[in-house]
C-alpha positions as CSV (number, residue, x, y, z in Angstrom):
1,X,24.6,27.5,16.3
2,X,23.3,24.2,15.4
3,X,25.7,21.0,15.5
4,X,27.1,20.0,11.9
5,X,28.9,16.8,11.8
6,X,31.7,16.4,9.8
7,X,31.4,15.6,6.3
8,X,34.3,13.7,4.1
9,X,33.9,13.2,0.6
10,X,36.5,10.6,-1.0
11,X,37.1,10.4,-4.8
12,X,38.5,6.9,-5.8
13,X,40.1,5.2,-9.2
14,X,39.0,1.7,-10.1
15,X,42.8,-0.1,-10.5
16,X,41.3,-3.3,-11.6
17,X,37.3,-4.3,-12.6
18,X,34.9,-3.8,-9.7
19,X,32.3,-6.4,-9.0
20,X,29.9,-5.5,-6.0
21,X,26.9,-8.5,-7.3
22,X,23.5,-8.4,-6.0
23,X,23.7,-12.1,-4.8
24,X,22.8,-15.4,-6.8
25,X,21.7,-15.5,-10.7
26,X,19.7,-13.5,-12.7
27,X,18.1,-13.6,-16.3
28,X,19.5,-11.3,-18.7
29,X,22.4,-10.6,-20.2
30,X,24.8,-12.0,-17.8
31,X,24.1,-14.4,-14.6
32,X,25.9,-12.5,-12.2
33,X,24.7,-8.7,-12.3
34,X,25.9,-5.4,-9.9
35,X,24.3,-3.5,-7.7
36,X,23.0,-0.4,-9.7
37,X,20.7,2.3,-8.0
38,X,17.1,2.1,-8.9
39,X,15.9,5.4,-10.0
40,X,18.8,5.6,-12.7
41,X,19.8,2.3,-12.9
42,X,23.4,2.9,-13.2
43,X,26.5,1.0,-11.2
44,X,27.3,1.8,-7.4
45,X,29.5,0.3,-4.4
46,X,26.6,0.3,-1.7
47,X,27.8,2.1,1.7
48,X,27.5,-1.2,3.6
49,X,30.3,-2.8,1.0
50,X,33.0,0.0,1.5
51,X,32.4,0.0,5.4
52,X,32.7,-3.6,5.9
53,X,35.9,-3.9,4.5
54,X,37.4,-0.3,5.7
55,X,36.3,-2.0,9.0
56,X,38.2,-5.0,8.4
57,X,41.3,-3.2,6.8
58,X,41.2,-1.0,10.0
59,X,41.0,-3.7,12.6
60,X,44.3,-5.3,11.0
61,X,46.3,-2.2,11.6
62,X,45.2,-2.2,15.3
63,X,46.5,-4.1,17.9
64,X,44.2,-7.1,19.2
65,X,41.8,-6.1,17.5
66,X,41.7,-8.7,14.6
67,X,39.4,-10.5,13.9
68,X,37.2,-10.1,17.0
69,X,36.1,-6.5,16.6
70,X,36.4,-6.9,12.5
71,X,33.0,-8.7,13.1
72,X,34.1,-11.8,12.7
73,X,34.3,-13.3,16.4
74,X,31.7,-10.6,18.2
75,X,33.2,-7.1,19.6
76,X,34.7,-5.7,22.2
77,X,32.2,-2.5,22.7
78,X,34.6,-0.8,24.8
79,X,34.4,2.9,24.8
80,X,37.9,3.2,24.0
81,X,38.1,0.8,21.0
82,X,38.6,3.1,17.8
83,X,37.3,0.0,15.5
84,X,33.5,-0.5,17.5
85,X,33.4,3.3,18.5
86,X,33.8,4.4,14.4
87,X,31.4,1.4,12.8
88,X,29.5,0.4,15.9
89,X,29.1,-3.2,17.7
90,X,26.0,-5.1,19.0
91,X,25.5,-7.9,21.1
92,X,28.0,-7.0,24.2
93,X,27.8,-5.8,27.5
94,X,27.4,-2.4,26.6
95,X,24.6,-3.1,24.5
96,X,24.9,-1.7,21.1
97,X,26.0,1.1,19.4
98,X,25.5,2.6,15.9
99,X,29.2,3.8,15.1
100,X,30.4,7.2,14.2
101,X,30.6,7.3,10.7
102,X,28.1,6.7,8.5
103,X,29.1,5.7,4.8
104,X,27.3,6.1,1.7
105,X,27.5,4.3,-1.7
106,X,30.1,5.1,-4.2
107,X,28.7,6.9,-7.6
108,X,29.9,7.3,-11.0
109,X,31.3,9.9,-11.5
110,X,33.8,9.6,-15.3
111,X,33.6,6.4,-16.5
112,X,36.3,5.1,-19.1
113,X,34.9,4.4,-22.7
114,X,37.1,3.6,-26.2
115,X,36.6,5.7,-28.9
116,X,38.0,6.5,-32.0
117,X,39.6,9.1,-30.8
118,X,40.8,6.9,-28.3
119,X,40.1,6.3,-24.3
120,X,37.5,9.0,-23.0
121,X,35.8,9.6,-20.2
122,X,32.2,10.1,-19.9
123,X,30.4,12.3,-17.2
124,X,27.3,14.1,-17.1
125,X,25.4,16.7,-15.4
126,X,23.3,15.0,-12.8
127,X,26.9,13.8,-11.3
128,X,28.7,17.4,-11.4
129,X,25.7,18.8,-10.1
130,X,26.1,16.1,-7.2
131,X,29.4,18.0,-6.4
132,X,28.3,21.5,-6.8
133,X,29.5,21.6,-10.4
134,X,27.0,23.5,-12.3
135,X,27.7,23.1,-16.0
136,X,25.0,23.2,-19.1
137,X,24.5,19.6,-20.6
138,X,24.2,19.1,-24.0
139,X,20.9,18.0,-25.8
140,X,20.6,13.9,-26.2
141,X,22.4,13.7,-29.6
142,X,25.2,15.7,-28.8
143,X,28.1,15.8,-26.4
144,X,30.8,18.3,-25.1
145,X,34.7,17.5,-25.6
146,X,37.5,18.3,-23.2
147,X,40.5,19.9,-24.9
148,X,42.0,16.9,-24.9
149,X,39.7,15.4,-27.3
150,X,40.5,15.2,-30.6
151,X,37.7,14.9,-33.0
152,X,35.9,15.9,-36.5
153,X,32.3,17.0,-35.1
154,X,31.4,13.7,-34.1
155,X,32.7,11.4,-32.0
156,X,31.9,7.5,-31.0
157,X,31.1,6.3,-27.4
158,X,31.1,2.8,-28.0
159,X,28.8,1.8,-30.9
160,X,27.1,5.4,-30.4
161,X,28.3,8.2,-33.2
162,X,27.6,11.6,-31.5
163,X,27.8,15.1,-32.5
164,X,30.2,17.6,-30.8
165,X,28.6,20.8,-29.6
166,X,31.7,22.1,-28.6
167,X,35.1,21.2,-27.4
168,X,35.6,24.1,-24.6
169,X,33.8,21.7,-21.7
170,X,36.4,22.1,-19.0
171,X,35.1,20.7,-15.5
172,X,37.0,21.3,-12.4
173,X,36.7,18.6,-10.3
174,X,39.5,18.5,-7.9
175,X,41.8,15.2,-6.7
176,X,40.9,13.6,-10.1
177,X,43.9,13.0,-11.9
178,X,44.5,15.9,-14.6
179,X,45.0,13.0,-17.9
180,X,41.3,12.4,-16.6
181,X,39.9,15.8,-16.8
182,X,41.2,16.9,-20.1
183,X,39.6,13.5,-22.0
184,X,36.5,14.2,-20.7
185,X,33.1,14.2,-22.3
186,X,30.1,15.4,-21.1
187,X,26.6,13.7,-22.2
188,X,23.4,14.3,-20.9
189,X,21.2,13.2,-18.3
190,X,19.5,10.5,-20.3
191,X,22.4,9.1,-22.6
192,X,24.6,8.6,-19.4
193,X,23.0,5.5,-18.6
194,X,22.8,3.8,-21.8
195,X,26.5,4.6,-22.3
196,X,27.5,3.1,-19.4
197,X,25.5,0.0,-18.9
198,X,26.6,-0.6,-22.7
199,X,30.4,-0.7,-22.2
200,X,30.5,-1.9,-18.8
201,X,33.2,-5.4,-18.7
202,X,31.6,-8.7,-19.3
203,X,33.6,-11.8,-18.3
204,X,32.6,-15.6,-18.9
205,X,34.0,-18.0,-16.6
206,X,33.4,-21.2,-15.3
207,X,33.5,-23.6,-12.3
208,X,36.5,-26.1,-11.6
209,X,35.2,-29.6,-10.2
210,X,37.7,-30.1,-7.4
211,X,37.7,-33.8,-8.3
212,X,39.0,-33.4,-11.6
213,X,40.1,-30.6,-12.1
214,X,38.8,-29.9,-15.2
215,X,35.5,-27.7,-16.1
216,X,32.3,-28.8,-14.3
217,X,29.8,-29.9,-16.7
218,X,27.0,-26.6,-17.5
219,X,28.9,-24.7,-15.2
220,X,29.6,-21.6,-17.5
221,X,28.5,-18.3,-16.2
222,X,29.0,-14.8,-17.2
223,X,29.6,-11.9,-14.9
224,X,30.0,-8.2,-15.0
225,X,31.9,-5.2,-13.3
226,X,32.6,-1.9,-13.4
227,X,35.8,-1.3,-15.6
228,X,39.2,-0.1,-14.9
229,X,39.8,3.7,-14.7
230,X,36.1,4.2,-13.4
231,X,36.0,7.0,-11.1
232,X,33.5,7.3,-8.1
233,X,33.5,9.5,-5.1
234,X,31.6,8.9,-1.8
235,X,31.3,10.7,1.6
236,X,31.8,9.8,5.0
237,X,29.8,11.6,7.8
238,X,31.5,11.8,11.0
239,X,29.8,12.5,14.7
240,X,31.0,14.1,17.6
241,X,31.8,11.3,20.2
242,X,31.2,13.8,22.8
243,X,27.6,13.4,22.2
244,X,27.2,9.6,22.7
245,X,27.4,7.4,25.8
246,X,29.1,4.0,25.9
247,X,28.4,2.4,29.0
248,X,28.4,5.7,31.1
249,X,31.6,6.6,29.0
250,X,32.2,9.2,26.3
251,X,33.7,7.4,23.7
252,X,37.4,7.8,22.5
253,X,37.4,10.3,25.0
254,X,40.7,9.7,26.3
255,X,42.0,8.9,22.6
256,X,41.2,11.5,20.1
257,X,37.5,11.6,19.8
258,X,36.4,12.7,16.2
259,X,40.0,12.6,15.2
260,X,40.8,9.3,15.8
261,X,37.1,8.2,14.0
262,X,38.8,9.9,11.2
263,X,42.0,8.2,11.0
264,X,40.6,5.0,11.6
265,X,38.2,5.4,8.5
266,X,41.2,6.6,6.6
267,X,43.8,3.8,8.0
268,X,40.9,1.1,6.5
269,X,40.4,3.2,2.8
270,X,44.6,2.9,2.6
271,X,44.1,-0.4,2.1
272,X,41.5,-0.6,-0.5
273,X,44.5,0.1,-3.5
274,X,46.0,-3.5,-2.1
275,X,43.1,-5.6,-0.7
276,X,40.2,-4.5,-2.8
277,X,36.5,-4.1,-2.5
278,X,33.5,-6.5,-3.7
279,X,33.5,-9.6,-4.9
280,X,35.9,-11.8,-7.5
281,X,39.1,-10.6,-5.3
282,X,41.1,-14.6,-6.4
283,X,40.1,-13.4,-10.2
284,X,42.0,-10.1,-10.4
285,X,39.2,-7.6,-9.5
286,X,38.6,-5.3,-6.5
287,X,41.4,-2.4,-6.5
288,X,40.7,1.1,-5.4
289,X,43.0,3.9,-5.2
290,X,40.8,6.8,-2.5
291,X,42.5,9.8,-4.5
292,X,42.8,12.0,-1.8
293,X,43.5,10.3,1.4
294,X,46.5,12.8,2.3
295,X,43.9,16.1,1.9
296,X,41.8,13.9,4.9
297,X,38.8,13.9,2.7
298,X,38.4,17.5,2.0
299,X,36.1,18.5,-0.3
């Protein structure tokens, strides 16, 4: 039988607005943009954001091993080091090595939007299908209600007035919280992304100068994030240390092996609900509750 690595798929809450940016300004409608994926252009936490910090988180919670093998101060690269052996290290006398787990970005998967029927959330069928959902969309003008819902054959998603084709959509997505499920509204394809990149949160702020201590001069800028109640989900695939070498050393091999890869990746997520993720931490963004931490990732 062929080798299958484990696979770990998280589901996570937004507690606070999410801001993973793209880096420096752009022209538009705000200066200070997030990363979206390119085909669909809707919002994602890339891999490489939720990795860096779970790395840093993890490396806290393990002796001597903050902040050198955080990445901060070079690593250790020793073959019994749970932080290098689960996100990999470079540049020591080992060599290098690619790391255990392999994270990939965060999707939307229900994101919160006001209607007159109060707060909803909007999913569609390209992101059940994602999770081995199958469910029939409706067409571009109409949408399907949760029971939950409650609503007069039409129903607003922002400044959009849709009709309901029927209130009996019921997905099962389990780990996200039930008030979640039975608000839910499911759009298509096509008017997923306009929904979303239409109600995402929009902040203006601007710069202190540190001399005054007042507002710098032309130092207004506006930045956006995903909103609070967002829910994502993202998966974590997780090797076999006894396939790798470290040195001439299976790694962990004395310590766990793939189980201790796994509570080190978990021990890091923990502290996402306190710590945050992205950017804007000092301005009261960044929170994120991993749903189902206790069920180890289970699918």
């Amino acid at each position: 039988m062929a080798y299958q690595p484990d696979k770990l798929r998280y589901f996570a809450l937004a507690l606070d607005p999410i801001h993973v940016g793209t880096g420096g300004y752009r022209l538009g409608r705000v200066d200070m943009t997030i990363v979206r994926e390119p085909g669909t252009n809707l919002p994602k936490i890339p891999g490489t954001s939720i990795s860096g910090a779970a790395r840093t988180y993890a490396a806290m919670q393990e002796n001597d091993k903050f902040p050198r093998c955080a990445g901060q101060s070079g690593h250790c690269g020793q073959p019994d080091c749970p932080i290098c052996v689960t996100f990999g290290f470079a540049g020591t006398q080992n060599g290098s090595f690619q790391g255990l787990a392999q994270f990939f970005d965060a999707r939307l998967l229900f994101f919160p939007v006001h209607s007159l029927a109060g707060p909803v959330w909007v999913t569609c069928p390209e992101a059940l299908n994602d999770l081995e959902i199958t469910t029939n969309g409706p067409v571009d003008e109409q949408v399907r209600v949760a029971s939950g819902v409650k609503q007069s054959g039409r129903l607003n998603l922002g400044w959009l007035m849709l009709e309901v084709a029927s209130n009996n959509f019921a997905p099962q997505v389990t780990h996200v919280p039930q008030e979640i499920l039975i608000r839910s509204v499911l759009v298509s394809n096509k008017m997923f992304g306009h929904i979303v990149n239409d109600n995402l949160e929009v902040r203006t702020s601007v710069s202190i100068d540190p001399q005054t201590g007042a507002a710098a001069n032309q130092a207004l800028f506006t930045y956006e994030a995903l909103p609070r109640a967002s829910v994502l989900y993202f998966e974590v695939v997780v090797s076999d240390s006894k396939f790798y070498k470290i040195g001439n050393q299976t790694p962990l091999q004395d310590n766990g092996g793939k189980q201790k890869v796994i509570q080190t990746i978990q021990k890091g997520l923990a502290l996402f609900e306190t710590l945050g993720v992205g950017g804007m931490n000092t301005r009261g963004m960044g929170r994120l509750r991993v749903l189902n931490l206790s069920a180890g990732g289970a699918q």
